[in-house]
C-alpha positions in Angstrom: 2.0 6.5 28.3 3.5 8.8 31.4 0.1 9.1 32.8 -0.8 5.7 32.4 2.4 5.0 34.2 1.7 7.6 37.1 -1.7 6.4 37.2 -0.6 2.9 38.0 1.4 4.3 40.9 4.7 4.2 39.3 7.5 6.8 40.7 9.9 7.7 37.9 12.8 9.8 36.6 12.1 11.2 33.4 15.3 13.1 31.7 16.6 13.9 28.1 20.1 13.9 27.0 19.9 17.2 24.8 19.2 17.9 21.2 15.5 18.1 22.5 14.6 21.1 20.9 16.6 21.9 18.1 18.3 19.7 15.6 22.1 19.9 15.3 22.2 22.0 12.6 24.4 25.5 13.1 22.0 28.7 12.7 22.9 31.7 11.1 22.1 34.7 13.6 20.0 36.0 10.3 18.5 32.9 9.8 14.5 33.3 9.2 13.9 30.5 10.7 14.9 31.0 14.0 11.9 32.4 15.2 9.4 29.9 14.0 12.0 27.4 15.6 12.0 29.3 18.9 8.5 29.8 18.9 8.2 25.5 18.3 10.9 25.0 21.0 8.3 26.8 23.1 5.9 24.3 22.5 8.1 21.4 23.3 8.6 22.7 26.5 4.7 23.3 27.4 5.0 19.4 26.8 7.8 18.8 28.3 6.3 20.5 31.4 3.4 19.1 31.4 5.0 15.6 31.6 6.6 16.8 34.6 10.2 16.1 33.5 12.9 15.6 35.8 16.1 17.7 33.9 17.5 17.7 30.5 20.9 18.4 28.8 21.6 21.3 26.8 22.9 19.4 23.1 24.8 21.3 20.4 21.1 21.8 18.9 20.4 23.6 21.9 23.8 26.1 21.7 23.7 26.5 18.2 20.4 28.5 18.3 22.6 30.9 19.7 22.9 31.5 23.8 20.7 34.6 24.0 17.7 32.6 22.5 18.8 29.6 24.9 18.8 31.2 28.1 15.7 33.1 27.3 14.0 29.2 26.7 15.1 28.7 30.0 13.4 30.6 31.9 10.1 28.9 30.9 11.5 25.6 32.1 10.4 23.8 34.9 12.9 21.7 35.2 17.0 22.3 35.0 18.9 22.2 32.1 22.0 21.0 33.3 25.4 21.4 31.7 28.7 21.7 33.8 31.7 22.2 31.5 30.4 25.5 29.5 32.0 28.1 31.2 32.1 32.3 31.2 35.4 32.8 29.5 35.7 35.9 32.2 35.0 34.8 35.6 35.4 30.4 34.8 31.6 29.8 35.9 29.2 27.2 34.4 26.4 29.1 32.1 24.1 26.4 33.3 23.2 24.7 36.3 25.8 22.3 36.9 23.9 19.3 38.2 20.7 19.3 40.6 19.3 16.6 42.7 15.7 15.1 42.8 14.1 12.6 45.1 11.8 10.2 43.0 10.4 7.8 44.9 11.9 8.4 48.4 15.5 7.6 46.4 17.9 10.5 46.2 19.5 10.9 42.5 22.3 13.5 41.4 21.8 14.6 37.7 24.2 16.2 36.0 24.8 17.7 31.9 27.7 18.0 30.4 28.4 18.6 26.4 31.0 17.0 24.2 34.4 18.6 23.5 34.3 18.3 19.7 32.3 21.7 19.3 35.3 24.3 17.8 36.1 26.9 19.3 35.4 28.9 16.2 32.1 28.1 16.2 31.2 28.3 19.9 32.5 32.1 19.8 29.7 32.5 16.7 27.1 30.9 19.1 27.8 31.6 22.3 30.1 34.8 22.5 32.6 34.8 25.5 32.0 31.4 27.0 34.4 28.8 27.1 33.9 24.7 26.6 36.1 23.2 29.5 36.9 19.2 29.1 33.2 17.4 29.8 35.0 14.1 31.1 37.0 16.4 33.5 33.6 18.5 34.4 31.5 15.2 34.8 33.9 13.9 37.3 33.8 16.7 39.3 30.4 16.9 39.4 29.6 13.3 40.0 32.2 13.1 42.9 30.1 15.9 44.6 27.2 14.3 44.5 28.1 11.2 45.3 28.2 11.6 49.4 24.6 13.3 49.0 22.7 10.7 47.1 21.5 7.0 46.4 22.1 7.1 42.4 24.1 9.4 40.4 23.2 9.9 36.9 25.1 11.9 34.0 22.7 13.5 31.2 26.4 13.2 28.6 25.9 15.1 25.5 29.2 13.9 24.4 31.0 11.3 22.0 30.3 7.4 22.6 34.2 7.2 23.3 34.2 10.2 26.1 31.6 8.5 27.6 32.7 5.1 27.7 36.2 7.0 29.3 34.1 9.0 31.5 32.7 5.5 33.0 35.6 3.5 33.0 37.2 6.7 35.0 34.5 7.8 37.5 33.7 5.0 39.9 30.9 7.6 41.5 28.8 7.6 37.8 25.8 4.7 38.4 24.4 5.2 34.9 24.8 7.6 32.1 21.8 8.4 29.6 23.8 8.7 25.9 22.1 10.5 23.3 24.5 8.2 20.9 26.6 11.6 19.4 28.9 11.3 17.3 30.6 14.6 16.3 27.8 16.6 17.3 25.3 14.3 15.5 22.4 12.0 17.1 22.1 9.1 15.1 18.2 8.8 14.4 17.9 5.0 14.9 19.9 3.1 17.7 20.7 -0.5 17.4 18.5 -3.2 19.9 22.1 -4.3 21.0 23.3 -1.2 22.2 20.2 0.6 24.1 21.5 -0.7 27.5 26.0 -0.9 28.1 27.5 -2.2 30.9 30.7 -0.5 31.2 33.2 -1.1 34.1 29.3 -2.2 35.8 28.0 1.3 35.1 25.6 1.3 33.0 25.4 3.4 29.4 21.8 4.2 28.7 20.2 5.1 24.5 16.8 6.2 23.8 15.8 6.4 20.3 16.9 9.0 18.4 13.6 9.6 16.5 11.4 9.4 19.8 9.0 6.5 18.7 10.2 4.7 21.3 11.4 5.5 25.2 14.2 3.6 27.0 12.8 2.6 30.5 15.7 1.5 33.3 14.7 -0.3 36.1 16.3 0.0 39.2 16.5 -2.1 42.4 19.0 -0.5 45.1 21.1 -2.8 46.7 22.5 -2.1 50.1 26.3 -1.7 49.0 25.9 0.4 46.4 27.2 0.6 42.8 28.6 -1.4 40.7 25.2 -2.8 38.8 24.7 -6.5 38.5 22.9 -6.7 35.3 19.5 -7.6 36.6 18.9 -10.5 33.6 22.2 -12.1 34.5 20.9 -12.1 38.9 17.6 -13.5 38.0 19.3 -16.1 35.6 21.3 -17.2 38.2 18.5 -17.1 41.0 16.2 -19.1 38.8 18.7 -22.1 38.2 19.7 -21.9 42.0 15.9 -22.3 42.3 15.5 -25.3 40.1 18.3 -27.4 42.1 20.9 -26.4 39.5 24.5 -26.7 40.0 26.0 -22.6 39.9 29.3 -21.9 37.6 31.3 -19.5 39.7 30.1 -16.2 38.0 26.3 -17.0 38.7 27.3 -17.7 42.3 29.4 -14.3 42.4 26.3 -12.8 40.6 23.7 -14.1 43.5 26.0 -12.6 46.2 26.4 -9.7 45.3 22.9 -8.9 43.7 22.3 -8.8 47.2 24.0 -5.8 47.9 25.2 -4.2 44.7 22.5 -2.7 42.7 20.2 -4.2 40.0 19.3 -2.9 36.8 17.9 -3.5 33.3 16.7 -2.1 30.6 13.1 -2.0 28.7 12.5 -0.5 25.0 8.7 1.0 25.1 7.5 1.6 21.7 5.0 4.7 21.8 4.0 4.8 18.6 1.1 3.6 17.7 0.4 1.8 20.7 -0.5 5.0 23.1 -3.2 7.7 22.2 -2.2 11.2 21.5 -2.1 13.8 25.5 -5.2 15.9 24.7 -4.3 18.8 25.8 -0.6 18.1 24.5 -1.7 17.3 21.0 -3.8 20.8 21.3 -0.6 22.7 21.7 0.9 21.0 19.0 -1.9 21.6 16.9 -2.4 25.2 17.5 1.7 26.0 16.7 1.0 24.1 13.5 -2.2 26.5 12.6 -0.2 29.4 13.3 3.3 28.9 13.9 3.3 30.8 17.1 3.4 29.2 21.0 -0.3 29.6 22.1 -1.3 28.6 25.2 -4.2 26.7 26.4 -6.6 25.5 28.7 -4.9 21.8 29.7 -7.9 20.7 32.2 -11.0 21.8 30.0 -9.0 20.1 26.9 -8.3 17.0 28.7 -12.1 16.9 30.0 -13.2 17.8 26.0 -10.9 14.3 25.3 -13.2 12.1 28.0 -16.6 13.5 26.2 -15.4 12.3 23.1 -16.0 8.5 23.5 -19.6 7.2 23.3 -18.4 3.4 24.3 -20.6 0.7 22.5 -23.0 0.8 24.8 -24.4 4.1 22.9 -23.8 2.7 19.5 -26.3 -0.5 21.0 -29.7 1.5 20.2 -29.3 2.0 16.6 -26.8 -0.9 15.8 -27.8 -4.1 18.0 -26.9 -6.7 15.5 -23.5 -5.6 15.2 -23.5 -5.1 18.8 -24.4 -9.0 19.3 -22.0 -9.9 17.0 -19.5 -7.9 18.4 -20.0 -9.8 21.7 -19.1 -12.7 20.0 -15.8 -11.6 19.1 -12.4 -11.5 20.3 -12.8 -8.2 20.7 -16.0 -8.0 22.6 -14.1 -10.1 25.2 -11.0 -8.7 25.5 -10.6 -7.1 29.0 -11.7 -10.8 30.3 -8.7 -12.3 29.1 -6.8 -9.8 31.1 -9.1 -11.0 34.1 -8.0 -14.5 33.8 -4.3 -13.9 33.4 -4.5 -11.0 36.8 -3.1 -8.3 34.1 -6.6 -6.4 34.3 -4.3 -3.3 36.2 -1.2 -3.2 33.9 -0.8 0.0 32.5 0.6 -1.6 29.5 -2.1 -4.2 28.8 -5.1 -2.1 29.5 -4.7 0.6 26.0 -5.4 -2.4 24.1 -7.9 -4.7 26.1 -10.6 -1.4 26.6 -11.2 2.1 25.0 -9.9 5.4 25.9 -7.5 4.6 28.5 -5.4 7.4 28.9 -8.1 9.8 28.2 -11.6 8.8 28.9 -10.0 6.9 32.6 -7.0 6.7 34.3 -7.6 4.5 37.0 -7.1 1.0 36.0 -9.7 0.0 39.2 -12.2 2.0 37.3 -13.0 1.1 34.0 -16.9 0.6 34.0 -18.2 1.2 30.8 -14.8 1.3 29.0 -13.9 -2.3 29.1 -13.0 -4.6 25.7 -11.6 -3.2 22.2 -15.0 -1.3 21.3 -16.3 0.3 18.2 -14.0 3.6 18.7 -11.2 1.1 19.4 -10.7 0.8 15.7 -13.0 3.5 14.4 -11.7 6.6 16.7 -14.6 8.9 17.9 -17.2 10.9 16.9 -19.4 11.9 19.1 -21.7 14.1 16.6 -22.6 11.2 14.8 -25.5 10.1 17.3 -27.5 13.4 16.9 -26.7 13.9 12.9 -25.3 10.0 11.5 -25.8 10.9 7.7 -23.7 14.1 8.6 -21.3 12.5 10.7 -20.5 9.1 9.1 -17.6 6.7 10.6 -14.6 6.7 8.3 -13.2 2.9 7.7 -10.9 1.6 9.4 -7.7 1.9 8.1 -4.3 -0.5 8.6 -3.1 2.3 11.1 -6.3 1.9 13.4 -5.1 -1.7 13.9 -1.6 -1.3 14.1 -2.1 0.4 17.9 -2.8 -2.9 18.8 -1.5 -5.5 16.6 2.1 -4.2 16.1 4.8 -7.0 15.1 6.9 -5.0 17.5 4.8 -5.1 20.7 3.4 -8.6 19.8 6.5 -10.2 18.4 4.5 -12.1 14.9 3.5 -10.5 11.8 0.5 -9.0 11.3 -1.6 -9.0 7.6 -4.1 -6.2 7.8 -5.6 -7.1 4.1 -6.6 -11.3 5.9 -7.2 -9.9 9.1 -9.5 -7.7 8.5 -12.3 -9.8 7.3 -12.7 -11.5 10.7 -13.7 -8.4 12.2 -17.2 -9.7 11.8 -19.2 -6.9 13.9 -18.8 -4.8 10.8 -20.5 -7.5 8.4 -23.6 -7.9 9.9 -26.4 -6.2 8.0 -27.7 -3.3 9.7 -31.4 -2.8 10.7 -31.6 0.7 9.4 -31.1 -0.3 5.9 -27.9 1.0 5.1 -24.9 -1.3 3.5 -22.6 -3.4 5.8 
């Protein structure tokens, strides 16, 4: 999905709010585990890497793996991970970057991390032997006021409790947004609520991805020339719409036009990723060869992402062998699905082409350029197999399962149900007797 974004020329921040790569579970220095969890961590870096990430927060996952193990983790970062209230008992400075600034975009945006103050001091000298946890609504202030004169956005990566963070924004008039990783005692709570992914608190806003990563919060930004507060970008266009339509405007919507022109606009967009968006190539490698071996190995990410493109045949290669499904295929929904997106002018969204042509994401990029890819095809719903033109009786197609169709026709990205076992059937390119004698 990022480089479908990137490809469409979208500029973005991309940040995590801690707990990334451990869970919030306390290890024992002795612990076995720690070094198949250190060597996975690994991992999840290379990904997060490769995504080009922006900064993330170090959560209590990330301390209770001990600060040794932590630091060393760090170094293969390349990004920051920010945190600006824990402190060396000794001399008062932060372990951890404090905050950083990026420029996304040509906009200028202060990050900074700070971690909640429930964490004991008992435990904390376990972990992370002679460092200090200094108050994080105290530490986020600071470090928000400092940025402040230096950039257009400031944004606070809080690893703490929902009620320091609703006090931190209520406080901090400098604070444009906070991403909340929805702790509570040290805990992320796996699934958020609909209602609560996007806050607006004192006109800052309070920002929740989901906790179990199927889906990624996406805030949309539109800088206004006076600077924060937000005016809740729904509640602007609202009110610009009824202005628009000769409607008579109650004194908020009025107050909300006037000052959308100067304050900033924002709102908030749940993406689900899975099963609508293919698996990275050269991501899923990684992934794959921790899992064979539980160790970090690295790999070739260009040859692997190249490997991914050679993979799909298109139906154009299927034709030969198979032209009466191919004709009836034509026929189909399916076989014309990248012309709908024609009609509509949607043929260059990045989040309408996965699912009106093949391989996007992997065999193309550029939306301008989809030549051969175009319309849901055979490896649409079948996946790929590219041995099975030299060798088919070695290399048969597996049916297509529930999961295959899900990608597409997802209650959650569609908004109606979906009955795999009656939808099926009408999937007619798969009924047609084939020339070569075998079964439908």
């Amino acid at each position: 999905m990022i480089k479908q974004l990137r490809a469409s020329g979208a500029e973005f921040l991309l940040v995590d709010g801690g707990n990334a790569l451990f869970g919030a579970v306390p290890w024992n220095p002795g612990d076995p585990r720690i070094g198949q969890s250190l060597e996975k961590a690994k991992v999840i870096i290379a990904g997060y890497n490769r995504m080009r990430y922006h900064a993330m927060a170090v959560g209590v996952g990330e301390i209770g793996i001990g600060l040794g193990h932590i630091k060393e983790l760090e170094k293969l970062m390349e990004f920051p991970l920010l945190c600006a209230n824990l402190l060396d008992a000794g001399s008062g400075a932060p372990v951890f970057k404090p905050s950083a600034i990026v420029t996304v975009g040509g906009v200028k945006v202060g990050l900074f991390g700070v971690l909640m103050a429930s964490i004991s001091a008992t435990y904390l000298e376990r972990v992370a032997p002679g460092i200090v946890l200094g108050n994080g609504v105290a530490a986020a202030k600071k470090a928000a006021e400092e940025l402040r004169p230096q950039v257009d956005l400031v944004v606070g990566l809080c690893h703490m409790n929902d009620d320091e963070n609703r006090a931190l924004l209520a406080q901090c008039p400098a604070i444009d947004a906070i991403v909340d990783p929805y702790c509570f005692g040290g805990s992320s709570r796996v699934w958020i609520p609909d209602d609560t992914d996007l806050e607006w608190v004192n006109g800052r806003a309070l920002l929740r991805g989901d906790g179990q990563g199927s889906r990624l919060g996406r805030f949309d930004v539109c800088l206004g020339a006076g600077g924060a507060p937000f005016v809740p970008w729904d509640r602007y266009q609202a009110a610009y719409e009824k202005k628009a339509q000769g409607g008579a405007l109650a004194p908020d919507e009025a107050a909300a036009l006037a000052d959308g022109e100067r304050r900033h606009l924002g709102g908030m967009t749940v993406i689900p990723i899975y099963p609508h968006f293919a698996e990275a190539p050269e991501i899923k490698a990684l992934v794959d060869r921790f899992r064979a071996s539980t160790r970090f190995v690295t790999g070739d990410a260009e040859k692997e992402e190249a490997l991914a493109r050679e993979r799909f045949l298109t139906a154009e290669a299927c034709k030969p062998c198979h032209e009466e499904n191919y004709a009836a295929w034509r026929k189909t929904p399916h076989g014309r699905a990248y012309a709908t997106l024609q009609k509509t002018g949607d043929e260059f969204r990045y989040d309408c082409l996965p699912c009106h042509s093949v391989g996007y994401g992997e065999a193309f990029l550029d939306a301008h350029k989809v030549g051969p890819y175009k319309d849901v095809q055979c490896e649409s719903c079948h996946g790929t197999n590219p041995a099975h033109g030299s060798e088919p009786e070695k290399n048969r197609w597996p049916a297509v399962t529930e999961g295959n169709c899900l990608v597409c026709h997802n209650p959650e990205h569609l908004g109606m149900p979906f009955d795999f076992g009656a939808k099926v059937h009408e999937a007619t390119c798969c009924k047609v007797p084939e020339r070569l004698g075998k079964k439908p």
